[in-house]
N, C-alpha and C positions, 0 to 999 in steps of 0.2 A: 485489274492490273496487278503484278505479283507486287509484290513489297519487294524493296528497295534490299539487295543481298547487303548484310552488317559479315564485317570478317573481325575474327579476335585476335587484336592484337597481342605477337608472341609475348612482348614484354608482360601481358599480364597473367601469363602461365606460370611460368618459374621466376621465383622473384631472386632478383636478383643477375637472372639469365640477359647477354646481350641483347637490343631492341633489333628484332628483325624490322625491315619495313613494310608498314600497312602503305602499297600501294594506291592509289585511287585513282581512277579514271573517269572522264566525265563523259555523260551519256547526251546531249544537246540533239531532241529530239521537239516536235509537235503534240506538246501533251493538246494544247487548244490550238486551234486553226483549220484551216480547207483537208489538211490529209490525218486530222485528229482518229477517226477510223483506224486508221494502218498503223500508227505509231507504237500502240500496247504490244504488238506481237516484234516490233524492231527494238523497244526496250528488253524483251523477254529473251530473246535471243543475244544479246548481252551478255545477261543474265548467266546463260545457259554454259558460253564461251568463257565467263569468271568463275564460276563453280568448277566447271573441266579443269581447268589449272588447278586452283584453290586447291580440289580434291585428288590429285595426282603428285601434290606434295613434291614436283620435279622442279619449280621455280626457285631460279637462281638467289643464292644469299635470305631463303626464307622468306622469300617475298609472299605476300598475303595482298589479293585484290580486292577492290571493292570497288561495286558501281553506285556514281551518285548523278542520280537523275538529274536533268534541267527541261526546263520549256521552251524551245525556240520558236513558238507560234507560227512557223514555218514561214510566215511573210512580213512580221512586223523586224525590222532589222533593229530599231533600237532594242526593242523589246531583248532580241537575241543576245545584241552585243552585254547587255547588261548583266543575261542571263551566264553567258559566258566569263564576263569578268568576274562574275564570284564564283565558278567552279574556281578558276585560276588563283584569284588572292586569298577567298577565304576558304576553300576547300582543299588548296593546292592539288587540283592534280595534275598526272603527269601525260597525259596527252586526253582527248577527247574523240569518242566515235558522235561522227558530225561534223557539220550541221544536218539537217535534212532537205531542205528545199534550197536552190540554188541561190537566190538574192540575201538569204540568212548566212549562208555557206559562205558568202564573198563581202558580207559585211564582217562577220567576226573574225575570215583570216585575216583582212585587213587592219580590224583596229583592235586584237586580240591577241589573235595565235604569234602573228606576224612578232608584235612589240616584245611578247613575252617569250618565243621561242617555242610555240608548243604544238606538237605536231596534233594533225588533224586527218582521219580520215572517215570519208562520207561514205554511209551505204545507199545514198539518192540522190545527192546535186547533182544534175547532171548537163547542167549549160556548158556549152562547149567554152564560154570565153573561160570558165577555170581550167581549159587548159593552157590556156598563155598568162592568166594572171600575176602576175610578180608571187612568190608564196616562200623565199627563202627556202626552197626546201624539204616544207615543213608541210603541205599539205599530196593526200593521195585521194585516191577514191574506190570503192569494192565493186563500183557498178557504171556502167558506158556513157560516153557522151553522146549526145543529144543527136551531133552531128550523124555516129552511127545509127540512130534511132530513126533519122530522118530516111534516109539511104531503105531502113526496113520498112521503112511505113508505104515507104512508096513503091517498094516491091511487091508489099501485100494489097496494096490498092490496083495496080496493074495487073495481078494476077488474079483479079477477083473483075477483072474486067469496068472496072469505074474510069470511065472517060473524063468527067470533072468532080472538080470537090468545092466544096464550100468551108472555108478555115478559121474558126474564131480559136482565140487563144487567151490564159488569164494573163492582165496587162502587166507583169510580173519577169523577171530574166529567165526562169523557168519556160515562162510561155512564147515569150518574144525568141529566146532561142532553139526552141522547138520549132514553133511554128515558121521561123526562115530557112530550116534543115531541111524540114515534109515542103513548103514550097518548092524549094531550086530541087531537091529531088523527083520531084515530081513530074514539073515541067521538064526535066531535062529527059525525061522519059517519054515525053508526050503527052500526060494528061493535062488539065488546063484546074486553074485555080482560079475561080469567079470572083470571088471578094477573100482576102485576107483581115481580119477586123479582130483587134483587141474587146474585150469585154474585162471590169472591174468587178473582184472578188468582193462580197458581203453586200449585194444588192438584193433589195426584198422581188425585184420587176425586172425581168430580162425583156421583156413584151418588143421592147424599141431594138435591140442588140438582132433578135428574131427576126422582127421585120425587115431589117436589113438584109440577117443573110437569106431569106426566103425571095425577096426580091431579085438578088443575085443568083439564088438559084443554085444546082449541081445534083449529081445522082447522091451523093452522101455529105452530110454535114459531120466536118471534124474537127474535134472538141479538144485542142491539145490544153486544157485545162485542170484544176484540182477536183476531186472527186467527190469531196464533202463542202464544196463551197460554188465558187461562179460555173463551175464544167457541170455541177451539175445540175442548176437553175438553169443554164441554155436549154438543155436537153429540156426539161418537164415543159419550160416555157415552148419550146416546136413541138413536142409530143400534144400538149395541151390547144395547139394552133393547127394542126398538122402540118405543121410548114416544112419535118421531114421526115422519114419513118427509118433510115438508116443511120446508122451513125459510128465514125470511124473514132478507135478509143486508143489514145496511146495510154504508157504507163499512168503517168499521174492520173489518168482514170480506172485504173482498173481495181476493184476488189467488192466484195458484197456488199456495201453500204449502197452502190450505185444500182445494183437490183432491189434492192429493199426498198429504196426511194421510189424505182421508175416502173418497176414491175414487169408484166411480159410486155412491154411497146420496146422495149432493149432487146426482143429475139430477132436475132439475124444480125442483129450490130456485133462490129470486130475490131479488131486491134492488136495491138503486141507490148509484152511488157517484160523487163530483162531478167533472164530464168538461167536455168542450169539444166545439161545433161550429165556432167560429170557424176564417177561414181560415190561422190562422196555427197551428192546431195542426198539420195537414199539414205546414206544413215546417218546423217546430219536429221531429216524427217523422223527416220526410228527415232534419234536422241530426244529427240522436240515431245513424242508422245511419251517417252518416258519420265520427261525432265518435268512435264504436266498437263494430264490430260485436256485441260483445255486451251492447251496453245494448240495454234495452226501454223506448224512453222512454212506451210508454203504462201501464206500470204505475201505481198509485196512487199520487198526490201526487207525481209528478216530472215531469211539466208544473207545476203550480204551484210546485215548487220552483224552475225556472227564472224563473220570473216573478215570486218573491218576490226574486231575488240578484238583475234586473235591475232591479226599483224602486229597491234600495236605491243602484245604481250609477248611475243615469240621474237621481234625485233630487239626488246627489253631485252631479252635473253642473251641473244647473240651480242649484244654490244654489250652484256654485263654491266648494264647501268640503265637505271631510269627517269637519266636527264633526256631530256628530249633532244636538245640540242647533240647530243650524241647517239640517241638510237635512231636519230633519223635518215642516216645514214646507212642502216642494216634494213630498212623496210623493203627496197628493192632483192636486197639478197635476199630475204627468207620468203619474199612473195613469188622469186621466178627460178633462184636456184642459181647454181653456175653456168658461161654459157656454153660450158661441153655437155651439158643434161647432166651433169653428173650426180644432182641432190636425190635427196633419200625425196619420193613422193609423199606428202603428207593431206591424207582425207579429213574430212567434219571426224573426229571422233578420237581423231590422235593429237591429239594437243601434249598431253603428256609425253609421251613417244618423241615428240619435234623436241622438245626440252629437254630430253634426256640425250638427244644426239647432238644436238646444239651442244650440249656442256660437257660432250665426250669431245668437240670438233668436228664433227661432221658436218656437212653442208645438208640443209636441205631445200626442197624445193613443194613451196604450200600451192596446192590444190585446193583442202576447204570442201567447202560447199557449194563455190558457187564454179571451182573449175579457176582458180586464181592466174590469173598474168595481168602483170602492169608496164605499159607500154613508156616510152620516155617521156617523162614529164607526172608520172602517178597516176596517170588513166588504166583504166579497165578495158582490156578487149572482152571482148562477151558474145552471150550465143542471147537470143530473143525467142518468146514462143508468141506463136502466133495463136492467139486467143479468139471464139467465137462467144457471145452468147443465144445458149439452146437450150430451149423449155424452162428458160428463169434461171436458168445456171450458164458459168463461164465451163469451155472446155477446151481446151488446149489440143489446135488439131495439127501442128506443125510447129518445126524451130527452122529456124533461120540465123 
């Protein structure tokens, strides 16, 4: 994991010169938990999106960013809320990319962001009830609800010819609201759902969770589950019974740790997880292998992680302040632009560029990496790829 970006504050350059501000923004990610795998590459990407600014020297009033990591364990909510109240009191910073898993996301806007005023925007919670949640305002997201996700699964399950499914989910708002999006989707399509059943993450024995769904039966079992914890104890637990041989993977499963674990009994399993065609995820990738060879910036949710820490920086911009309680109000503008199109398009890689037309007056309108539009309310519209895995590897054979 890279080390944590340190910025030098201007006051200690010229003495005596005015204190520009050392910005901070808090990172509330999964260093431990179910998607502890994915979380290094959506810290780094961060990362990546604070040095762009830093080093284009175009932020307003001398600002100077800096990222300070936290732990949201991705399911312990106190854990997060905790982790969150000391970005906020003893770090102060001015807004946070995060939470990452849905029930942490909706804990800490509630007894956090909310009290203190501080905006939030997630590159992975994606339960649909954050889009009606009370949020003052103050929270967005880089990446789609659930609800759409449901809608995809079930087009890709249809189209691959699966007549019924079998659906465990982690017992989690993550899982719970996934997995009622891929049901009414499903069925409303035609195929049938033989048993729906929650399963608890950090169990050493799926054995009984298993024999359930194999009794129940279906052409695939679907695992709307975490990927480093219960989603993927199901899987070894049926692979190791053969109670299934396919198996249907939304996002919260998807990325290498799940073939590492499972091995080739995962070829021919599929799914979809929220991706980009836009032209700015190309060199959003180029920036990733420049910024350090061993980032992967196509892994899950770190595209959007860059594009959730540039909203929060380029809204800063345009409201010329980094109270949150006031740039929260510029995130829509600089995520969609005017609604004549008139904004300047801004890709992964012009961050600078967006700053400098911001503080000319310009309007612009962020693209990103991932293809940016936020719909009312701070949701993500988005494009999904529809993923297979072939020969021990994932491959991306369609978007949707």
């Amino acid at each position: 994991m890279k080390k944590l970006l340190l910025a030098t504050s201007a006051c200690a350059l010229v003495a005596g010169a005015a204190c520009a501000e050392d910005v901070k923004l808090g990172t509330l990610l999964g260093v431990t938990g179910p998607i502890e795998s994915i979380s290094p590459n959506m810290f780094t990407s961060v990362d990546m999106a604070i040095k762009e600014v830093n080093d284009s020297g175009k932020a307003a009033n001398g600002w100077v960013f800096q990222n300070v990591r936290a732990d949201s364990t991705c399911i312990d909510a106190a854990a997060a809320t905790a982790a969150a109240e000391r970005l906020v009191t003893v770090e102060a910073v001015k807004g946070i990319v995060g939470a990452d898993c849905s029930g942490v996301t909706r804990a800490v806007l509630t007894n956090v962001a909310m009290p203190n005023g501080i905006v939030m925007v997630s590159p992975s919670a994606t339960s649909p009830a954050l889009t009606t949640d009370p949020d003052d305002g103050l929270f967005f997201r880089a990446v789609p609800s659930d609800a759409r996700e449901g809608e995809v699964m079930a087009d890709v399950l249809m189209a691959r010819g699966v007549k019924s499914i079998a659906l465990t989910y982690s017992n989690s708002d993550y899982g719970k609201g996934l997995a009622e999006a891929i049901s009414a989707a499903y069925t409303a399509k035609g195929g049938t759902v033989t048993i729906n059943a929650s399963h608890d993450d950090g169990k050493a024995d799926y054995s009984a969770e298993v024999g359930a769904l194999a009794a129940a039966g279906g052409d695939v079992l679907v695992v709307a589950g975490y990927i480093d914890q219960g989603g993927k104890g199901i899987i070894q637990a049926a692979v190791d019974t053969g109670a299934f041989s396919t198996f249907g993977l939304p996002g919260g499963m998807y990325g290498e740790s799940l073939i590492a674990a499972i091995g080739d009994a995962l070829n021919g399993s599929f799914g979809q997880h929220a991706a980009s065609t836009s032209e700015g995820y190309t060199a959003y990738l180029d920036m990733a292998k420049a910024f350090d060879p061993s980032f992967d910036g196509s892994t899950n949710f770190a595209a959007t992680s860059y594009d959730s820490a540039a909203l929060i920086m380029l809204a800063m911009q345009a409201a010329n302040s980094t109270d949150p309680k006031v740039y929260k109000d510029k995130v829509m503008d600089v995520a969609n632009g005017p609604a004549d199109g008139s904004g300047t398009k801004i890709k992964a890689g012009e961050l600078g560029k967006a700053l400098e037309l911001i503080a000319a007056g310009t309007a612009i309108d962020y693209d990103g990496a991932t293809g940016v539009t936020l719909l009312e309310g701070g949701d993500a519209s988005g494009t999904f790829a529809e993923d297979e895995i072939k020969d021990g590897k994932w491959e991306i054979v369609g978007y949707r």
